[in-house]
C-alpha positions, 0 to 999 in steps of 0.5 A: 164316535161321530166326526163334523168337519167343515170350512167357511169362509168370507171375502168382501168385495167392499166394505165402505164406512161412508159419512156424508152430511150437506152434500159433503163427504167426512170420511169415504173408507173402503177396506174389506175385512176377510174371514177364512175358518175351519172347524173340528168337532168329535161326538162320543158316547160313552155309556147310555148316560153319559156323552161327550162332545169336544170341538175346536175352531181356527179362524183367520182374520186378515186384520188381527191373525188367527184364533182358536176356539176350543169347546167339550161338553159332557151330558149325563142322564139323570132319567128320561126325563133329566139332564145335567150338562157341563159345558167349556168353551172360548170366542172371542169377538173380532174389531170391526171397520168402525173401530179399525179405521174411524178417522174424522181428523178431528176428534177420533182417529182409528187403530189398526193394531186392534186385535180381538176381544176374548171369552172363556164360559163355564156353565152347569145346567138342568134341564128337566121334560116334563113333557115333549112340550113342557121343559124347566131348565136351571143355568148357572154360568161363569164368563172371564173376558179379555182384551175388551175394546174401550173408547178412550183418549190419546194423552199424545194429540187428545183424540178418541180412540179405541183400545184393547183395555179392559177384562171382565168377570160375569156370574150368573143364574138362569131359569127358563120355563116353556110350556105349548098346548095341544091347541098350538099356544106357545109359552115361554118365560126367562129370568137371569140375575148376572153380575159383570165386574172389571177385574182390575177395579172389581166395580159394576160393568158399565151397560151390564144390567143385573137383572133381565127377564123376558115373557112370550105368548104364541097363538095361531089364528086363521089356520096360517097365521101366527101372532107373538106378544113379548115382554121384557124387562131389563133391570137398572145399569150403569153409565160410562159416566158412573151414574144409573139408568132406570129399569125398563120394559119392552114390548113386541107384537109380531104377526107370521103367515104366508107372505106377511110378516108384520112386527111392532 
């Protein structure tokens, strides 16, 4: 059995939401948010196949309160080579300056009795080596969130405001494949196909696309330089106003080596 405990913690000075235009100040907010946590996690192995790792997280937020995050994973051996993983765990997101405190006195006001928004995942996943850089990994995920944040308006004065509204269900598949060279070229390619409903409604989530891939290719070049070309696409979504947008690609080239760092 293996024991990791650890603390962290986060105290702001100042955290300013500041909003000036034309030489005139609209909102001059000043209100740190602090974050103080501690964390337990247990490794057991219990057989030459079979481990087992259980944690938990308290965290303490000086704006909503506390949370705690369990998470336990089993890991079995299917041969050198495989593995099968089973994987539980909760997170939750805490509400942040803009939507706590936000208040221009005309069409948005703040709510700081916000509290924080939930998680709990479920996943199986394989993982096969081919070789020590050559792996296929096949994940197929469950996530139930609670208590999403929503921009919405106030019958009682018709201003914005952010509400604790909404929950949430994700399901899933993802496959990832990774293969680097002897000459130190480095591949790697993702696919997932997820589908995120509201719970009430059970309709498409807004800003959730189906379908998401990504493709990247590394190589070295002048013995201490690295460049990165990447590609991905993002499949259709829908809009808060319940139209679509249409599917797009993205396209990065970065370039790493001894002082410099360039992207694009």
């Amino acid at each position: 059995m293996q024991w990791l405990v650890g603390v962290y913690g986060m105290y702001s000075i100042k955290e300013q939401l500041l909003y000036e235009y034309d030489e005139e100040t609209y909102q001059d907010i000043n209100k740190p948010i602090n974050n103080y946590a501690m964390y337990l996690q247990a490794l057991y192995k219990a057989s030459d196949k079979l481990t087992f790792n259980a944690g938990v997280r308290y965290d303490y937020y000086d704006t909503f309160g506390s949370h705690i995050s369990p998470r336990l994973s089993a890991v079995y051996s299917l041969s050198e080579k495989s593995a099968l993983k089973f994987i539980y765990g909760e997170a939750f997101r805490a509400p942040n300056g803009y939507e706590l405190y936000y208040d221009d006195d005309d069409t948005q006001k703040g709510n700081s009795n916000l509290v924080e928004e939930k998680i709990e995942s479920y996943e199986v996943v394989w993982e096969h080596h081919f070789s020590k850089d050559h792996s296929l990994t096949l994940n197929g995920f469950y996530y139930k969130m609670d208590d999403l944040l929503r921009l919405t308006t106030d019958p009682s004065d018709d201003l914005l405001v952010y509400e604790n509204l909404d929950m949430a269900e994700s399901k899933g598949v993802e496959i990832e494949y990774k293969k680097s060279w002897e000459n130190g070229v480095q591949t790697a390619y993702n696919y997932t196909y997820q589908y995120a409903t509201d719970t009430h409604s059970n309709e498409w989530l807004v800003n959730s696309p189906k379908h998401l891939a990504n493709a990247r290719i590394s190589f070295p070049f002048l013995e201490k330089y690295r460049t990165s070309l990447s590609v991905q696409y993002v499949g259709e979504k829908k809009t808060i106003n319940d139209e679509s947008v249409n599917d797009y690609l993205i396209s990065n080239l970065s370039v790493r080596g001894d002082n410099l760092n360039f992207r694009t």
